[in-house]
C-alpha positions as CSV (number, residue, x, y, z in Angstrom):
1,X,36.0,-11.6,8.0
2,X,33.7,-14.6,9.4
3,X,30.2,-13.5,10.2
4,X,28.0,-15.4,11.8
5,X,24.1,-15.4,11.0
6,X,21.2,-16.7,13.6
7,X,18.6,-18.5,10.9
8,X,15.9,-19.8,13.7
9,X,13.8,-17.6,12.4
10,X,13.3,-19.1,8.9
11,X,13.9,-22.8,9.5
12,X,10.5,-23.8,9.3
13,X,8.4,-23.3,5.6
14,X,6.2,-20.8,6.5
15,X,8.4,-17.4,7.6
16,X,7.0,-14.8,9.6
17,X,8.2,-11.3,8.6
18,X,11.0,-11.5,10.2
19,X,11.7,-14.9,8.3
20,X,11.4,-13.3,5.5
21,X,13.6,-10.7,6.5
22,X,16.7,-13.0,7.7
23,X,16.2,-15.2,4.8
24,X,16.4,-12.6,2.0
25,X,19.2,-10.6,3.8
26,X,21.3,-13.9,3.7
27,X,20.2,-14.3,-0.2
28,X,21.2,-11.2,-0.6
29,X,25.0,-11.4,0.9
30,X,25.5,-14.2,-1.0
31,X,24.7,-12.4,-4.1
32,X,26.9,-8.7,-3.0
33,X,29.5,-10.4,-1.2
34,X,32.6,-12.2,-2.8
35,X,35.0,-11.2,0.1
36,X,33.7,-12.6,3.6
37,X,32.6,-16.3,5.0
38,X,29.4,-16.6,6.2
39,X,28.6,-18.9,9.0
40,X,24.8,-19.9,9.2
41,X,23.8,-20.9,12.9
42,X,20.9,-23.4,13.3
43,X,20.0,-24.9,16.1
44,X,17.2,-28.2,15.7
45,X,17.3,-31.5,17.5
46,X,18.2,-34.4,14.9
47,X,14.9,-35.6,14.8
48,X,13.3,-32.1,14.8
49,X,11.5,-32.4,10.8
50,X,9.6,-29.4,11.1
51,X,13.1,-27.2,10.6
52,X,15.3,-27.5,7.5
53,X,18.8,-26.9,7.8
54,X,19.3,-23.6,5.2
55,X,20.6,-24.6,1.8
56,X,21.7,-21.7,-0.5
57,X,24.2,-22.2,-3.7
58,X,26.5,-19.9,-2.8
59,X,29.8,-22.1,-1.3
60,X,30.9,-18.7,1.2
61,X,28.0,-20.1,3.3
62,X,28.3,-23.2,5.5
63,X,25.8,-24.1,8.2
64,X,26.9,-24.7,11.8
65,X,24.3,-27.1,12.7
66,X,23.5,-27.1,16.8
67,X,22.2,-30.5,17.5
68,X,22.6,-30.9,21.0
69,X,21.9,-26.9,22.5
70,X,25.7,-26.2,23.1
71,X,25.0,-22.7,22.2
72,X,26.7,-19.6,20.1
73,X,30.2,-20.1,21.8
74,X,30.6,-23.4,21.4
75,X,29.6,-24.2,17.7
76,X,30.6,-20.3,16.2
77,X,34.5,-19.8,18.2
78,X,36.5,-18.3,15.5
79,X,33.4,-15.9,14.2
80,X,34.2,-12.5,13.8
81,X,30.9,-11.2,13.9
82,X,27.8,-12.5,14.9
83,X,24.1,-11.3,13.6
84,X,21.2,-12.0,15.6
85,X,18.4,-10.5,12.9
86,X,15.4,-10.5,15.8
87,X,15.6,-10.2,19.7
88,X,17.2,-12.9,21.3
89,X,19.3,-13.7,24.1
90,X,22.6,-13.4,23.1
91,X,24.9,-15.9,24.0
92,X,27.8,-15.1,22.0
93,X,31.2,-13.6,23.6
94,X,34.1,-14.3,21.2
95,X,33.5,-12.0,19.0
96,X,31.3,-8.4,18.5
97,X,27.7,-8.7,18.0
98,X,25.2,-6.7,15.8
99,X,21.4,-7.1,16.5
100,X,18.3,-5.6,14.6
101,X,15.4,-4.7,16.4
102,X,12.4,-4.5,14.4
103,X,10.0,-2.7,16.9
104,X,9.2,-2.1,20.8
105,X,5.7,-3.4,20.9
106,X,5.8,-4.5,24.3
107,X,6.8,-1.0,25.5
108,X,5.0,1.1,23.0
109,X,1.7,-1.0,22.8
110,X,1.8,-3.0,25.9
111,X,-2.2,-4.1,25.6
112,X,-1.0,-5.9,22.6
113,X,0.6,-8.3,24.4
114,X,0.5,-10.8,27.5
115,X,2.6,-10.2,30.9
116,X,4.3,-13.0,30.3
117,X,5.5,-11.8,26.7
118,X,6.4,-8.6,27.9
119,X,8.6,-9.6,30.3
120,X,10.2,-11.8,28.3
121,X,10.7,-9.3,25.4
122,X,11.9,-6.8,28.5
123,X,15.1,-9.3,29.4
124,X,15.6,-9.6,26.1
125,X,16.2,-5.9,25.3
126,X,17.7,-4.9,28.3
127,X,19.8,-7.7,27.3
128,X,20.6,-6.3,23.4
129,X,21.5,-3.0,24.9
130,X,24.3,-4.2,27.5
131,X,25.8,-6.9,25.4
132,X,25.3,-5.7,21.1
133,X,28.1,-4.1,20.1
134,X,25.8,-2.6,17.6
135,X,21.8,-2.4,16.8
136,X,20.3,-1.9,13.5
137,X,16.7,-0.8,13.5
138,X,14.4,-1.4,10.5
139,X,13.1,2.2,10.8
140,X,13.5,5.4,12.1
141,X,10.5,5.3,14.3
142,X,12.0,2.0,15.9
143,X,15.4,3.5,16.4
144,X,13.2,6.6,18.4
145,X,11.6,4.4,20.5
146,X,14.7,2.5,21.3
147,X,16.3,5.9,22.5
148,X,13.2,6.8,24.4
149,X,13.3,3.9,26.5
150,X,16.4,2.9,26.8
151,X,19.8,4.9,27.8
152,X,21.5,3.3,24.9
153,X,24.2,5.3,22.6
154,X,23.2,6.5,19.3
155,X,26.4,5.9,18.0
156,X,25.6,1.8,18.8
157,X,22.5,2.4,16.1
158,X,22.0,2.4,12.4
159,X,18.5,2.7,10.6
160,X,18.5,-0.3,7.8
161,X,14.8,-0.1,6.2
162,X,14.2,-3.6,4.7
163,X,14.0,-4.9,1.5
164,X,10.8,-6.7,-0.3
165,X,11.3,-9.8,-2.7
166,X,10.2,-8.5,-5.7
167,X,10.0,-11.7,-7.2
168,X,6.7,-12.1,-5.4
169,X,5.0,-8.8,-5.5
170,X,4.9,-7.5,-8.6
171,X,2.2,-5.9,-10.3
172,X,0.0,-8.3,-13.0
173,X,-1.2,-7.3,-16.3
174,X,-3.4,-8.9,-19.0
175,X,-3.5,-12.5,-18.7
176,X,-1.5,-12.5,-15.9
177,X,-3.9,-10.1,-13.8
178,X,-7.0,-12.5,-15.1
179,X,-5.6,-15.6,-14.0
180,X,-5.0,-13.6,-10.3
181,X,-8.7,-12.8,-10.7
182,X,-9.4,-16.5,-11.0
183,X,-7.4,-17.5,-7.8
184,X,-9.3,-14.8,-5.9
185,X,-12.4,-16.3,-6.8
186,X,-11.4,-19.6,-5.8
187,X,-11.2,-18.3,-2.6
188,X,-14.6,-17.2,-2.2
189,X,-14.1,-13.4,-3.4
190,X,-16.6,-12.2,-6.3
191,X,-16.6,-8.8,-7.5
192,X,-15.1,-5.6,-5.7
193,X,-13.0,-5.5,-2.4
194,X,-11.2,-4.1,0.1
195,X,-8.1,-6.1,1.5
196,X,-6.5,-6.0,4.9
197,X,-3.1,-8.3,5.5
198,X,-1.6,-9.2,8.7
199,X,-1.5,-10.9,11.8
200,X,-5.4,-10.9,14.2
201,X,-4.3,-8.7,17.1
202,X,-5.4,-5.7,18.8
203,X,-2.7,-3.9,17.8
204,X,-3.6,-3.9,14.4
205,X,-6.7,-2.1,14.5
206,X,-9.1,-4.7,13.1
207,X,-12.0,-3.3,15.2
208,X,-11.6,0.2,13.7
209,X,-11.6,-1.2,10.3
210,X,-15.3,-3.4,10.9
211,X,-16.4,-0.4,12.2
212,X,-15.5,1.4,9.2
213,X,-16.8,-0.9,6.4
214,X,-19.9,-0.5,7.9
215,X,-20.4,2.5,7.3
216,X,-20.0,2.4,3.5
217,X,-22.0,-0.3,3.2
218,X,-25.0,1.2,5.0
219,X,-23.9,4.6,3.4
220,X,-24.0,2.6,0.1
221,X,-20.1,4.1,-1.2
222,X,-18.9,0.6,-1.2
223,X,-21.2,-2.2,-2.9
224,X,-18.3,-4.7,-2.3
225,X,-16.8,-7.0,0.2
226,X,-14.1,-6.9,3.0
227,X,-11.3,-9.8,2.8
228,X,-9.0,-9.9,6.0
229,X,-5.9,-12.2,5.4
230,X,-4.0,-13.6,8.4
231,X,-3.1,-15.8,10.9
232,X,-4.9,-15.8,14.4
233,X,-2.9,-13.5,17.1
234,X,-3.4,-12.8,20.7
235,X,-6.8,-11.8,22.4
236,X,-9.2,-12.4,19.4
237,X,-12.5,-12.9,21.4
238,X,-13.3,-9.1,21.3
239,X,-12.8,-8.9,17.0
240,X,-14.8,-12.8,17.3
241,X,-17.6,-11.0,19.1
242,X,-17.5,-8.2,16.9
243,X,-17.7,-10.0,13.3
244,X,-20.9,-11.9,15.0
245,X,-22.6,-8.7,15.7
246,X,-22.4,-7.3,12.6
247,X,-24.7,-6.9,9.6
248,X,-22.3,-6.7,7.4
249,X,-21.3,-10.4,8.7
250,X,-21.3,-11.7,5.2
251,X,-19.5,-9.3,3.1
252,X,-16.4,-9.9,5.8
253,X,-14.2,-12.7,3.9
254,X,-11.4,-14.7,5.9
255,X,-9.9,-17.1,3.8
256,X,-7.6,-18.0,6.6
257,X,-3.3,-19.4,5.4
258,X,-2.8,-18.1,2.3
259,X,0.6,-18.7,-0.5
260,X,2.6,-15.9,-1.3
261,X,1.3,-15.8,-4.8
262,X,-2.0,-16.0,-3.8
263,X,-1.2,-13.1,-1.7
264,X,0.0,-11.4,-5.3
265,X,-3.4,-12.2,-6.5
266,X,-5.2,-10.5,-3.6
267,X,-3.3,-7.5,-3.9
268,X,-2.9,-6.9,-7.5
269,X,-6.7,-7.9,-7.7
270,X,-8.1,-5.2,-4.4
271,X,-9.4,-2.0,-5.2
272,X,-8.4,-0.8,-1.9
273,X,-5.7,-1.7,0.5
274,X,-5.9,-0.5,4.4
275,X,-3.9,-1.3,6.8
276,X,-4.8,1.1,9.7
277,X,-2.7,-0.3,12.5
278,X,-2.2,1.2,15.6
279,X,2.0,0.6,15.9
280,X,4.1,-0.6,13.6
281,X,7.9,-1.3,13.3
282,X,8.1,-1.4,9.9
283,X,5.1,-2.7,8.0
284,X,5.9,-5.1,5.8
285,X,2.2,-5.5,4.0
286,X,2.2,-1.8,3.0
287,X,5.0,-2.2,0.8
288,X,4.3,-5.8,-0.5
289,X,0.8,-3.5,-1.5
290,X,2.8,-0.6,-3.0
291,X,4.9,-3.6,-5.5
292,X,1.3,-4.5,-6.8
293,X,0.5,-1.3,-7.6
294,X,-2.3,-1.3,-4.8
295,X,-3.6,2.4,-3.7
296,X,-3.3,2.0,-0.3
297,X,-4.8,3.8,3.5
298,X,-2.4,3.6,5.8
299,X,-2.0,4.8,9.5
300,X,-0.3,8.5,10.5
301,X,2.6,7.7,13.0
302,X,4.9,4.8,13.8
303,X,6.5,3.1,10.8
304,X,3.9,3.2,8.8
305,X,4.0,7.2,7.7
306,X,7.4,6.5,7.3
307,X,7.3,3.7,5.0
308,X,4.5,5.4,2.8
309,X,6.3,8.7,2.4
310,X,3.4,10.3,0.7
311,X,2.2,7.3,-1.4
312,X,-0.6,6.4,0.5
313,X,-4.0,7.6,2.0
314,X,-3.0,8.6,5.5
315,X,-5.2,8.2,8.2
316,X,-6.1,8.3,12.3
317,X,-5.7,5.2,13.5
318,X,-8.5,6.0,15.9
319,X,-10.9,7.1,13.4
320,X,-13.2,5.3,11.7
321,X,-15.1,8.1,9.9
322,X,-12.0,9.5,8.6
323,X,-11.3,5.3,7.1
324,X,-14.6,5.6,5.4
325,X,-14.3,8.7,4.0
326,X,-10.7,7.7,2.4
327,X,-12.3,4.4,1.3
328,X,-15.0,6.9,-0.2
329,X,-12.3,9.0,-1.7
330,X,-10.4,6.2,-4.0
331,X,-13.4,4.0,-5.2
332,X,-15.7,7.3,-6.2
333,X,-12.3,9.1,-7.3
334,X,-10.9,7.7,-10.2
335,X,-8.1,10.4,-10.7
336,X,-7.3,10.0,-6.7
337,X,-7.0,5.9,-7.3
338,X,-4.7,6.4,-10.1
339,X,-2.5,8.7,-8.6
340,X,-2.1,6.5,-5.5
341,X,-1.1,3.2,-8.0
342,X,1.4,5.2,-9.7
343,X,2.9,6.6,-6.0
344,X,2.9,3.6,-4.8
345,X,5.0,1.6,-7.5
346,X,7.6,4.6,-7.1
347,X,7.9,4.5,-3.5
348,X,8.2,0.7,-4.0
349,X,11.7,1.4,-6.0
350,X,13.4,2.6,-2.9
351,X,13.4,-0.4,-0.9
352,X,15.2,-4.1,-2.2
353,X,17.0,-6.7,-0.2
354,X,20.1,-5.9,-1.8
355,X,19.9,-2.6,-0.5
356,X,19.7,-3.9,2.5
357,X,22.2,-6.5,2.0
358,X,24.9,-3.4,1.0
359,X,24.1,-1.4,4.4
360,X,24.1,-4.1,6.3
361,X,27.5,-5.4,5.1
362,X,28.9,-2.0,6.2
363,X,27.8,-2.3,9.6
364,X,29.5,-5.6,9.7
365,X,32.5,-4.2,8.0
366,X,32.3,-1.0,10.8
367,X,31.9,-3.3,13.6
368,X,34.9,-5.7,12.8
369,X,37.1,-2.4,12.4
370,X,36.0,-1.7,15.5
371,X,34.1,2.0,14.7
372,X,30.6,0.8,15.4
373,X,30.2,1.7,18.9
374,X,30.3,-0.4,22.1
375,X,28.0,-0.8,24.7
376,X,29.3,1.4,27.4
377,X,26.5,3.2,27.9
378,X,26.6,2.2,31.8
379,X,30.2,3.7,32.2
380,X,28.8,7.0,31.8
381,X,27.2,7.8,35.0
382,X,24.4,6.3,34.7
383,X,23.6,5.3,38.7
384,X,22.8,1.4,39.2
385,X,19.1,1.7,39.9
386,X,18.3,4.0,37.1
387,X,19.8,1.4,34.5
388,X,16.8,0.5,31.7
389,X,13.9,1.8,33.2
C-alpha cells in the first residue's frame, strides 16, 4: 500500500497544533510501520525558504516535492491512499481519501471567526463530506458536531484522539524543576502563578478568565500573578481594552513566542493551569498540562470534558465566580492540588502518538480494502436543495 501524506501544515519551524499533529503522526508510522510506502506531499515554490522540505530517517518515506502547483493528481498518481490531516480542498481522484477534522469552529462558534473564514471553512467541509472516502475526528465531540450539521454517514467516521510528544512535556524534578524555575524568571515571572496557553481569540474565553483573577486578587486567595502564553488571534481589541482597564494590569504577564521547553518550564513551574475555553476540538494545552503534572481547570462541554475525563477542575465556561472559586479550591487545598497532579499524569498515559499512529494505520488499511465507507450519502434521498445545510 502507498499512502500519501499532505505535510503543508508543518513545513515551516514553528507548527501550529495541527503541525504538531501531522508531524508526529508521520514520526510515528515510520516508527509502527515496516510494511507500506509513504509518500510525503509538499508543495513550496523553489525559492520559498520559509518551508523545509520534511526529512525523517526512515527510507519508506520519500517526499513528492510540488514546485510548480500541479496539484495532488499530478505529482501522487499511483498513491493508494491519500491523508489530508486538516481541512483542505481535496484535489486528489486516483485513489480513496481519508481526512481528519479537528473541530467545526466556524459552525459551532461562528463569532470566533470572520465571514470570510467561514465561508471558506464552509466549502471546505461541504467539500470533505462529498469527496473523503473516510473522516477521522480527533474527538468524540468533533465527530457529534460533524453529524449535527452535516448529513454525512457514520460509517465514513472514526474517533482518533491524538497523541502528545512526551519528549517535551514531561514532568521536572529536583535540579531539573529548579533550572525550569530559572527560565520562568527569565521571562519576567517571580513567585506564584496561574498559566493560561493558547491562541488570543474570543473563543477562548480570555475575558472570563481577567475577570476571574480579579477577583482573587481583590479577595486576596491568590497573592500571585497571571501569565497568558500565545500568539495574537482574531478580534483582540475587546481583551486589549480589557487588560488596560484593569487593576490588576500588572500581575497579567504576556511573554509573547515562547520554545517548547520553555513551555515545559511554564507548566511544570504553575501552580494552576486554566484553560476555560468556550469550544474546543480537542485541546491540545490540557494534556501537554496533564504530562507536567499540572492540576488543571478546565471547561464542561466540547472536547475539553472529554479529554480531562475526571482529572481536572471542571468548570462553566460562562462563569467567572465559579473560575475563582476553583482557583480558590487548589491553592488553599493542598490535598485537592495533589490529587489533581496525580489524575492528571494518569490520564496523560492514555494518549501517545503511536497510539494514534496504530489507529490511524487501520483506517488506512480499512479504506484500501475498501470497508471504510464511501461518500454516498447524497444517493440516499437526500433532495438537491436540502444537501449540507
Amino acid at each position: 500500500m502507498r499512502v500519501a501524506i499532505n505535510c503543508r501544515s508543518f513545513l515551516k519551524e514553528n507548527k501550529t497544533g495541527i503541525g504538531r499533529y501531522a508531524f508526529n503522526l508521520v514520526r510515528s508510522l515510520g516508527e509502527i510501520d515496516p510494511d507500506n510506502e509513504y509518500w510525503l506531499y509538499a508543495r513550496k515554490r523553489i525559492l520559498d525558504f520559509r518551508r523545509r522540505l520534511p526529512r525523517f530517517s526512515s527510507g519508506k518515506f520519500k517526499v513528492k516535492a510540488d514546485y510548480f502547483n500541479r496539484g495532488t493528481d499530478a505529482v501522487l498518481r499511483g498513491a493508494d491512499v491519500y491523508h489530508s490531516p486538516s481541512l483542505d480542498f481535496i484535489g486528489f481522484t486516483s485513489g480513496k481519501v481519508v481526512v481528519t477534522v479537528h473541530d467545526l469552529i466556524y459552525k459551532v462558534f461562528p463569532q470566533g471567526h470572520t465571514p470570510e473564514t467561514r465561508d471558506i471553512s464552509e466549502r471546505q467541509m461541504r467539500e470533505v463530506v462529498r469527496k473523503a472516502d473516510h473522516i477521522i475526528c480527533c474527538s468524540q465531540a468533533t465527530l457529534d458536531d460533524l453529524v449535527r450539521h452535516f448529513p454525512v454517514d457514520k460509517a465514513r467516521l472514526s474517533v482518533i484522539h491524538q497523541g502528545v510528544d512526551k519528549g517535551v512535556f514531561f514532568p521536572l524534578r529536583g535540579q531539573a524543576l529548579a533550572a525550569a524555575r530559572r527560565v520562568v524568571q527569565q521571562k519576567g515571572v517571580d513567585g506564584p502563578f496561574l498559566l493560561f496557553v493558547g491562541t488570543l481569540e474570543p473563543r477562548k474565553n480570555l475575558l472570563h478568565l481577567l475577570e476571574a483573577f480579579e477577583r482573587v486578587k481583590a479577595r486576596g486567595t491568590f497573592r500571585g500573578r497571571l501569565v497568558v502564553i500565545g500568539m495574537r488571534g482574531w478580534m483582540m481589541e475587546q481583551l486589549q481594552t480589557r487588560l488596560a482597564g484593569m487593576k490588576a494590569r500588572a500581575d497579567v504577564i504576556l511573554p509573547g513566542f515562547v520554545t517548547d521547553e520553555e513551555l515545559r518550564c511554564f507548566y511544570n513551574c504553575a501552580d494552576v493551569f486554566i484553560f476555560p475555553s468556550f469550544y474546543e476540538g480537542f485541546g491540545f494545552p490540557v494534556l501537554e498540562a496533564f504530562c507536567c503534572g499540572a492540576p488543571v481547570i478546565t471547561s464542561r462541554g466540547s472536547a475539553c470534558g472529554e479529554v480531562a475525563a475526571g482529572a481536572a477542575e471542571m468548570i462553566d465556561p460562562e462563569s467567572p465566580a465559579e473560575i475563582s472559586e476553583a482557583i480558590r479550591r487548589i491553592v488553599h487545598d493542598e490535598g485537592c492540588r495533589q490529587r489533581l497532579k496525580a489524575a492528571a499524569l494518569k490520564r496523560a498515559e492514555d494518549f501517545s502518538f503511536r497510539k494514534t499512529a496504530e489507529e490511524t494505520l487501520r483506517v488506512y488499511q480499512r479504506v484500501f480494502k475498501g470497508k471504510g465507507g464511501h461518500p454516498s450519502c447524497f444517493s440516499r434521498g437526500i433532495p438537491k436543495d436540502k444537501e449540507l445545510q
